[in-house]
PQR file of N, CA, C, O and H, with PARSE charges and radii, in Angstrom:
ATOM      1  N   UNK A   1    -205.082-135.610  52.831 -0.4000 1.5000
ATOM      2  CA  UNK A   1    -206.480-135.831  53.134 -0.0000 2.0000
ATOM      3  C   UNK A   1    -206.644-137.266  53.644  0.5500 1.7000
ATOM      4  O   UNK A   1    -205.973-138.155  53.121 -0.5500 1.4000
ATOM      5  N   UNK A   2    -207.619-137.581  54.777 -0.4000 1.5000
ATOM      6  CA  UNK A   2    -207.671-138.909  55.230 -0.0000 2.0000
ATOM      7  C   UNK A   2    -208.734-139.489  54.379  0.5500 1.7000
ATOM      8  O   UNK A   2    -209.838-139.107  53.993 -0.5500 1.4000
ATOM      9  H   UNK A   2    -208.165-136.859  55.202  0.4000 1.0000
ATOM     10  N   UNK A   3    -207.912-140.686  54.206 -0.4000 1.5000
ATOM     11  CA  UNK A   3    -209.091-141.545  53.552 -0.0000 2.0000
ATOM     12  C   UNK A   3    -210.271-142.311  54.264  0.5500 1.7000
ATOM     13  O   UNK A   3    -210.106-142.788  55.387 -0.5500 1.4000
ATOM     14  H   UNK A   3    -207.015-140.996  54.520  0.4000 1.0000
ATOM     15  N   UNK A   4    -211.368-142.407  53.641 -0.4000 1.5000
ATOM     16  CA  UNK A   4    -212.300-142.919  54.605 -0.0000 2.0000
ATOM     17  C   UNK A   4    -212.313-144.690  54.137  0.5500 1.7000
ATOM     18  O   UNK A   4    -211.992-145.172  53.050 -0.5500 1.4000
ATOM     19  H   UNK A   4    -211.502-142.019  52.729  0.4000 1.0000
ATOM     20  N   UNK A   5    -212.714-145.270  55.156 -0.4000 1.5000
ATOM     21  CA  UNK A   5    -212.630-146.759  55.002 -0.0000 2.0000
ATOM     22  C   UNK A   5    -213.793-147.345  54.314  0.5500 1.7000
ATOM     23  O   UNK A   5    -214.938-146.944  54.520 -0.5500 1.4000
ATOM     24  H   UNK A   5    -212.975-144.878  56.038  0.4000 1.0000
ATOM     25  N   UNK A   6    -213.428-148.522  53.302 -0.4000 1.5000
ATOM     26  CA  UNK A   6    -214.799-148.780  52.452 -0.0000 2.0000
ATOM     27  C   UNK A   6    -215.219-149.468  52.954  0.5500 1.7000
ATOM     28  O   UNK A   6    -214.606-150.270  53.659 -0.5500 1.4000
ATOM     29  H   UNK A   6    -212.497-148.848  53.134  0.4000 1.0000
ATOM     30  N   UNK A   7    -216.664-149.430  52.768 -0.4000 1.5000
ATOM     31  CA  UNK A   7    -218.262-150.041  53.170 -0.0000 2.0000
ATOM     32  C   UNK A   7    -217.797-151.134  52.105  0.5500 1.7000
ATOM     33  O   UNK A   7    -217.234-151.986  52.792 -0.5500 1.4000
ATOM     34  H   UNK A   7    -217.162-148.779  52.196  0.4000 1.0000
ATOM     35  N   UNK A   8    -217.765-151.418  51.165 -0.4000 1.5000
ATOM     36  CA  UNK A   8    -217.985-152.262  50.061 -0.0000 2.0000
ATOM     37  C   UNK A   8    -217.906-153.426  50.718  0.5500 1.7000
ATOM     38  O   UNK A   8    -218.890-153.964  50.211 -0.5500 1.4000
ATOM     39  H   UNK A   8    -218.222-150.726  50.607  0.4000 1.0000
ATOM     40  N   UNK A   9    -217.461-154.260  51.498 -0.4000 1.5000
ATOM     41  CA  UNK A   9    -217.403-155.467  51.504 -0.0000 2.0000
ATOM     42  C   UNK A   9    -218.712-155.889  52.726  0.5500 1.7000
ATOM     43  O   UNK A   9    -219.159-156.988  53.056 -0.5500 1.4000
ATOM     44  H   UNK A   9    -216.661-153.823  51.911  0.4000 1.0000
ATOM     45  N   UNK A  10    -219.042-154.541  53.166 -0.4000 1.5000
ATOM     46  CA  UNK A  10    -220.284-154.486  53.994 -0.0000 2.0000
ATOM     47  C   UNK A  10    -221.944-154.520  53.272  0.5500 1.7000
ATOM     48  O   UNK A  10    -223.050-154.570  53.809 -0.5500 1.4000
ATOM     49  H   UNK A  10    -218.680-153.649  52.897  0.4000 1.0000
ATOM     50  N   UNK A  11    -221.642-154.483  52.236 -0.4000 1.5000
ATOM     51  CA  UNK A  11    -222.577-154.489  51.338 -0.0000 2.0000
ATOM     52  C   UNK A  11    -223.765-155.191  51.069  0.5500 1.7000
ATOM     53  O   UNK A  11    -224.902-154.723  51.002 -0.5500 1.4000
ATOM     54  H   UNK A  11    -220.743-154.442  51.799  0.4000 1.0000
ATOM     55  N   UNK A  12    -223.253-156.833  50.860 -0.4000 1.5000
ATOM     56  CA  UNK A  12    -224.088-157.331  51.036 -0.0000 2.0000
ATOM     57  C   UNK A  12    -224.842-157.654  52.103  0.5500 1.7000
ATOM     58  O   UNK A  12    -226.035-157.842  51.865 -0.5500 1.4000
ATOM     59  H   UNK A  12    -222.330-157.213  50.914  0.4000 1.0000
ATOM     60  N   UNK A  13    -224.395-157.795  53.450 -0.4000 1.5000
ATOM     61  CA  UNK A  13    -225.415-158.039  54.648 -0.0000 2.0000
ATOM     62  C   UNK A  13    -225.966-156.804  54.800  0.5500 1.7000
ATOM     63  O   UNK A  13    -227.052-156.871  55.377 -0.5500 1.4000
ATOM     64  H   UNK A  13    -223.426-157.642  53.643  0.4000 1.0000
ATOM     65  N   UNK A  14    -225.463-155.137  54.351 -0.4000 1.5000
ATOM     66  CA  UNK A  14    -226.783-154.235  54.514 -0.0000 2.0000
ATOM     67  C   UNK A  14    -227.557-155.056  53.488  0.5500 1.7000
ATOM     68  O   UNK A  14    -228.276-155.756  54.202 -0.5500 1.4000
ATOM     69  H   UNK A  14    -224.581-155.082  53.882  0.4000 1.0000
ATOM     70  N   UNK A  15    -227.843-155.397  52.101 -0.4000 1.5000
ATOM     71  CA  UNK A  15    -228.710-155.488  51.033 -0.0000 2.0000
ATOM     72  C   UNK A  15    -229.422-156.529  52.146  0.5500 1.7000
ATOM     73  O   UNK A  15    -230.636-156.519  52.348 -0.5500 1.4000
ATOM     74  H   UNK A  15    -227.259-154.829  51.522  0.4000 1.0000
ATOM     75  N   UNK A  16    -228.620-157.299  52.740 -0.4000 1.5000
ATOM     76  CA  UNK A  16    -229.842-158.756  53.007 -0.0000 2.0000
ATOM     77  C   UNK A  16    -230.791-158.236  54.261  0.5500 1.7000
ATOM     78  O   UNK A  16    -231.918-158.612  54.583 -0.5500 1.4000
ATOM     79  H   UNK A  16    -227.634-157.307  52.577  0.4000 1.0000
ATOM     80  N   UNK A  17    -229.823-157.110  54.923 -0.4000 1.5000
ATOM     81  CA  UNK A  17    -231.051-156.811  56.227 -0.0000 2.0000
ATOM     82  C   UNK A  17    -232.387-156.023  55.934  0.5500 1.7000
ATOM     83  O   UNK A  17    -233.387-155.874  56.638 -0.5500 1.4000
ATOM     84  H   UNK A  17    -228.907-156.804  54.661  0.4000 1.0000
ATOM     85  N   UNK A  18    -231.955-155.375  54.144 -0.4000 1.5000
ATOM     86  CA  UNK A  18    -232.893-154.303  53.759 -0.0000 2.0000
ATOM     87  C   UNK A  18    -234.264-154.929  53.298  0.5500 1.7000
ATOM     88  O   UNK A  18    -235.418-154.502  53.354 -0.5500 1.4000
ATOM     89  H   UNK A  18    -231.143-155.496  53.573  0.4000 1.0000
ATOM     90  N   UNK A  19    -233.503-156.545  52.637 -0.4000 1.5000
ATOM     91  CA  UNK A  19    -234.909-157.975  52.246 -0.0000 2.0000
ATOM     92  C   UNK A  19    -235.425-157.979  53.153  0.5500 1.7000
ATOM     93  O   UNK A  19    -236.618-157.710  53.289 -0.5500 1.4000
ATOM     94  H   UNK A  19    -232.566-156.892  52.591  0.4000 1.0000
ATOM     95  N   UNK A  20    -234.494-158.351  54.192 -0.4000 1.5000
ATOM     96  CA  UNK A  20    -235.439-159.039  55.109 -0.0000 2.0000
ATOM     97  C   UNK A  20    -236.418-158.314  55.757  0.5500 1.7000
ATOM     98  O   UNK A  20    -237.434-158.944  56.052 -0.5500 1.4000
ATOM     99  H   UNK A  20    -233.525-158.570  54.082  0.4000 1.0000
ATOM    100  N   UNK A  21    -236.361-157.063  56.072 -0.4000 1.5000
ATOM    101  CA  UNK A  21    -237.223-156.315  56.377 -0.0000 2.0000
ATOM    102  C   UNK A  21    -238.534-156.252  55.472  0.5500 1.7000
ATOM    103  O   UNK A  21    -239.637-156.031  55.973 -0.5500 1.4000
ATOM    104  H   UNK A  21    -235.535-156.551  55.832  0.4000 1.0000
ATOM    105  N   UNK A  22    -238.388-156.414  54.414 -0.4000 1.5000
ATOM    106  CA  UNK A  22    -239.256-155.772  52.922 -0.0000 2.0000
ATOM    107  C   UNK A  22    -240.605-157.106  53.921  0.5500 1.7000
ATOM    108  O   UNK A  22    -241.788-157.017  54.247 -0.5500 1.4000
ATOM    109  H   UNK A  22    -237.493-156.594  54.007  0.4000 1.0000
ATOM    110  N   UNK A  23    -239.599-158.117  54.053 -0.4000 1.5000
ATOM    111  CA  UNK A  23    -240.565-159.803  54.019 -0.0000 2.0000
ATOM    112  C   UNK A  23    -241.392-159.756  55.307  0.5500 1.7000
ATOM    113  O   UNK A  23    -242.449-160.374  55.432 -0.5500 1.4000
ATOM    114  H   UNK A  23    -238.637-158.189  53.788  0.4000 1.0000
ATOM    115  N   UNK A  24    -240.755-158.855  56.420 -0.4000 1.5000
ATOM    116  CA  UNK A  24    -241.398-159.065  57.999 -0.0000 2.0000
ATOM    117  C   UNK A  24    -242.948-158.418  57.910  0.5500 1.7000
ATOM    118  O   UNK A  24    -243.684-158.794  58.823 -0.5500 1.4000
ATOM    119  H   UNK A  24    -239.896-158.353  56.319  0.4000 1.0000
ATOM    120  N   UNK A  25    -243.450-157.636  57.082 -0.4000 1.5000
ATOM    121  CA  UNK A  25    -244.339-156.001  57.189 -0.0000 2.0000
ATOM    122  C   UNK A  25    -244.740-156.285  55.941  0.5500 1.7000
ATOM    123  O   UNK A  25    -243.950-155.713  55.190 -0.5500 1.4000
ATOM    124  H   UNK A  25    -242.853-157.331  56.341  0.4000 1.0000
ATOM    125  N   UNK A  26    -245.743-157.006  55.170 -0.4000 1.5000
ATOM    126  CA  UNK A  26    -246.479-157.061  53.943 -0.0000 2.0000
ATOM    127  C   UNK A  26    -246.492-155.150  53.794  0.5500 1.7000
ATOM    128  O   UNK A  26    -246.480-154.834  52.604 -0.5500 1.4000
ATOM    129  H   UNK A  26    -246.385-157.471  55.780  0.4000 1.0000
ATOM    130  N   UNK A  27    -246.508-154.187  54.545 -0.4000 1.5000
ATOM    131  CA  UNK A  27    -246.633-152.999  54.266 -0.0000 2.0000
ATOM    132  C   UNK A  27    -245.444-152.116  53.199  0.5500 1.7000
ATOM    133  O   UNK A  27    -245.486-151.106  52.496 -0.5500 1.4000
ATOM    134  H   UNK A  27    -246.518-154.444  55.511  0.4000 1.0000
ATOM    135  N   UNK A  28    -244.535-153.033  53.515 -0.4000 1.5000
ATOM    136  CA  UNK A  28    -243.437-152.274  53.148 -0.0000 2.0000
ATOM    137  C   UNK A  28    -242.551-153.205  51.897  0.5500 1.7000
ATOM    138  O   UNK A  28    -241.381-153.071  51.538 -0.5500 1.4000
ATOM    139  H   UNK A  28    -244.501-153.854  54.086  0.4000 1.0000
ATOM    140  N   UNK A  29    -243.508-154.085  51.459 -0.4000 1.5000
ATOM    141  CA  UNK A  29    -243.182-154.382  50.208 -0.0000 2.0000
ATOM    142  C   UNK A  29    -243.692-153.498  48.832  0.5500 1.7000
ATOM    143  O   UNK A  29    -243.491-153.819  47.661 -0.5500 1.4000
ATOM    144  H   UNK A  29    -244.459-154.193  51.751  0.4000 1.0000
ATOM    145  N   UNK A  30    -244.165-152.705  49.161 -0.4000 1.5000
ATOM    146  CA  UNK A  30    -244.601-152.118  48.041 -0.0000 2.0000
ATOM    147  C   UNK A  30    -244.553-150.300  48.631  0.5500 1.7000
ATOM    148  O   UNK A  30    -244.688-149.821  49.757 -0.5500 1.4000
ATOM    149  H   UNK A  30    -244.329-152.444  50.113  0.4000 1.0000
ATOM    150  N   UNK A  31    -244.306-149.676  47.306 -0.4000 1.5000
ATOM    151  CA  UNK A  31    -244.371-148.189  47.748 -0.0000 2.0000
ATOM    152  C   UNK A  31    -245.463-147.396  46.791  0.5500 1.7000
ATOM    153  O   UNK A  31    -245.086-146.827  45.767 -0.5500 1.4000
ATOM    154  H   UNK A  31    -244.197-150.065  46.391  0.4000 1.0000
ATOM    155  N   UNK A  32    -246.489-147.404  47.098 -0.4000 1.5000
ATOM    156  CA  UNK A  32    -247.695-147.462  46.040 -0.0000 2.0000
ATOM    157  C   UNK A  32    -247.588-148.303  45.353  0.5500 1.7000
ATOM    158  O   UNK A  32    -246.894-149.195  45.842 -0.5500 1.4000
ATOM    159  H   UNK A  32    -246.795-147.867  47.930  0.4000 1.0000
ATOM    160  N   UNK A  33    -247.967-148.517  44.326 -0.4000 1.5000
ATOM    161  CA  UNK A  33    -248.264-150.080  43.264 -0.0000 2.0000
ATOM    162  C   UNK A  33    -247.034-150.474  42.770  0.5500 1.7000
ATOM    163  O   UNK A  33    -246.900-151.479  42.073 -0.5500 1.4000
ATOM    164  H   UNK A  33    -248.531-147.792  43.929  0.4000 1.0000
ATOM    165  N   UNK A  34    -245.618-149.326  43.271 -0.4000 1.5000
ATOM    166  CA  UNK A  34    -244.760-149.853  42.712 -0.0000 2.0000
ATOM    167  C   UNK A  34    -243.831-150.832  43.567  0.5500 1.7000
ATOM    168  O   UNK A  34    -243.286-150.307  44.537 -0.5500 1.4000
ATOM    169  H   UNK A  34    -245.727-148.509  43.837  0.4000 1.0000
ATOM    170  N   UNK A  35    -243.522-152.486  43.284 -0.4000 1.5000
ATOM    171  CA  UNK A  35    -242.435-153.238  44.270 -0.0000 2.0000
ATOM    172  C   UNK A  35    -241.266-152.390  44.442  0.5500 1.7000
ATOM    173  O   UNK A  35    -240.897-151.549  43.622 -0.5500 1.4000
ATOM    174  H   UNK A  35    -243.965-152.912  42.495  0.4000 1.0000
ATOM    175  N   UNK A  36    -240.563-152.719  45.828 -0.4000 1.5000
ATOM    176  CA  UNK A  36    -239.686-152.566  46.254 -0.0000 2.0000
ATOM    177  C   UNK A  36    -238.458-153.062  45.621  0.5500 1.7000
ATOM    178  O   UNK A  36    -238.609-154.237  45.286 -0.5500 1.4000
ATOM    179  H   UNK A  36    -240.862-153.401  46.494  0.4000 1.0000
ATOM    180  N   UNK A  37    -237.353-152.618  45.348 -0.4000 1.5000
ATOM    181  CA  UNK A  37    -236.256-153.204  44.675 -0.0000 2.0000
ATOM    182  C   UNK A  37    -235.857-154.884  45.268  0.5500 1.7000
ATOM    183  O   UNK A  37    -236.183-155.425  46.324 -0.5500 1.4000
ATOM    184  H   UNK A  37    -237.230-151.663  45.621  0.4000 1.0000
ATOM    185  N   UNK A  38    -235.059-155.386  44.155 -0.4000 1.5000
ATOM    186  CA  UNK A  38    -234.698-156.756  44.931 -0.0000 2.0000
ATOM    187  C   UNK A  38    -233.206-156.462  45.674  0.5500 1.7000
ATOM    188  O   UNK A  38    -232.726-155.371  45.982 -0.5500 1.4000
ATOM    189  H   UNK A  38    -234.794-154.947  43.297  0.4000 1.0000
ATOM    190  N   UNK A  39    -232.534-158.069  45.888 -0.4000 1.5000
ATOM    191  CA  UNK A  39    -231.688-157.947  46.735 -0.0000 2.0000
ATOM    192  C   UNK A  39    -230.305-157.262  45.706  0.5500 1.7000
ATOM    193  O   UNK A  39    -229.424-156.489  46.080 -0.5500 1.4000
ATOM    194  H   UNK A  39    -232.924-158.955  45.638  0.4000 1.0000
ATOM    195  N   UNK A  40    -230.458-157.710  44.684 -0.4000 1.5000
ATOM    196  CA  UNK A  40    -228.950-157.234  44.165 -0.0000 2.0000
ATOM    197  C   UNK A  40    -229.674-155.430  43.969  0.5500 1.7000
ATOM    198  O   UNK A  40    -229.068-154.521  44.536 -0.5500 1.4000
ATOM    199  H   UNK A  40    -231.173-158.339  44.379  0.4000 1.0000
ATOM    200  N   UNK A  41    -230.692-155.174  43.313 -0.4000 1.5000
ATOM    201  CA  UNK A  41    -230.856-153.632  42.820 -0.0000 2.0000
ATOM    202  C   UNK A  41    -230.474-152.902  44.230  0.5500 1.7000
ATOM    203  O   UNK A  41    -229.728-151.923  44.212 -0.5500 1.4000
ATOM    204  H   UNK A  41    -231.183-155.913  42.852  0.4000 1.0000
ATOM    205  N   UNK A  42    -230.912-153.317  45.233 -0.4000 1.5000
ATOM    206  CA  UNK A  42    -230.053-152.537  46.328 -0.0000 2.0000
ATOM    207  C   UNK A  42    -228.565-152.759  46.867  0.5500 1.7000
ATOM    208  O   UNK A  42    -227.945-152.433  47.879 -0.5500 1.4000
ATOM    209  H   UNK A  42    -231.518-154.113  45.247  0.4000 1.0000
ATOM    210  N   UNK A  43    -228.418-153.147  46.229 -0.4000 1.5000
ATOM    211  CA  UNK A  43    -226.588-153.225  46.258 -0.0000 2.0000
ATOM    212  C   UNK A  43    -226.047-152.449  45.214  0.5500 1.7000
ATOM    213  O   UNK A  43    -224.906-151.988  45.194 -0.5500 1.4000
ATOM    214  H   UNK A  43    -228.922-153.412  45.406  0.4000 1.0000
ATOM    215  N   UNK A  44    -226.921-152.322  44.339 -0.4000 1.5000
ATOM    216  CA  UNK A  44    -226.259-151.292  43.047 -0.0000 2.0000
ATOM    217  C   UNK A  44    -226.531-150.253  43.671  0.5500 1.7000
ATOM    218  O   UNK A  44    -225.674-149.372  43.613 -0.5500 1.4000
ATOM    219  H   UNK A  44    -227.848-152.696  44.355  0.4000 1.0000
ATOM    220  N   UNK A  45    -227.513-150.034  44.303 -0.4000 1.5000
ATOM    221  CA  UNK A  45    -227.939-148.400  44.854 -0.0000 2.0000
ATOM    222  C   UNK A  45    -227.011-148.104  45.467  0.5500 1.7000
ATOM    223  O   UNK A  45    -226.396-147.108  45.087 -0.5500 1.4000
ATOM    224  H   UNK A  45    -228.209-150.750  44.351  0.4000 1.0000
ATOM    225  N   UNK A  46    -226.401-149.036  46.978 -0.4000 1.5000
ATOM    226  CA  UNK A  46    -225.604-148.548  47.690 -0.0000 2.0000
ATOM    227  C   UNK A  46    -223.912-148.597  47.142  0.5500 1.7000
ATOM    228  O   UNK A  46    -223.019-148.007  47.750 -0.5500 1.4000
ATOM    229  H   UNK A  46    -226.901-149.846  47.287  0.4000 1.0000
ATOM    230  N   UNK A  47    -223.741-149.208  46.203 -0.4000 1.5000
ATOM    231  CA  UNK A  47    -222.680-148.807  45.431 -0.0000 2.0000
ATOM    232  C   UNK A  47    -222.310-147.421  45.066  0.5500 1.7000
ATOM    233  O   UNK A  47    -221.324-147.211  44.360 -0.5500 1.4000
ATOM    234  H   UNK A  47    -224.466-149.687  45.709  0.4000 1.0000
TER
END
């Protein structure tokens, strides 16, 4: 079976492009009353 190549070390610059977005769009800091995760909780996600 081929192995697939890891994301992991790609990780953190997705987490930082996912901030930075949150910061551009006051809209999309929040998803109803609840905040958006921070920078590390989305690195656990994509873990």
């Amino acid at each position: 079976m081929e192995q697939e190549p890891s994301l992991r070390h790609e990780l953190p610059g997705i987490a930082d492009s996912i901030a930075r977005s949150y910061q551009q769009d006051e809209r999309t800091r929040h998803i109803s009353a609840t905040p958006l995760p921070s920078r590390e909780e989305v690195i656990k996600i994509l873990e």
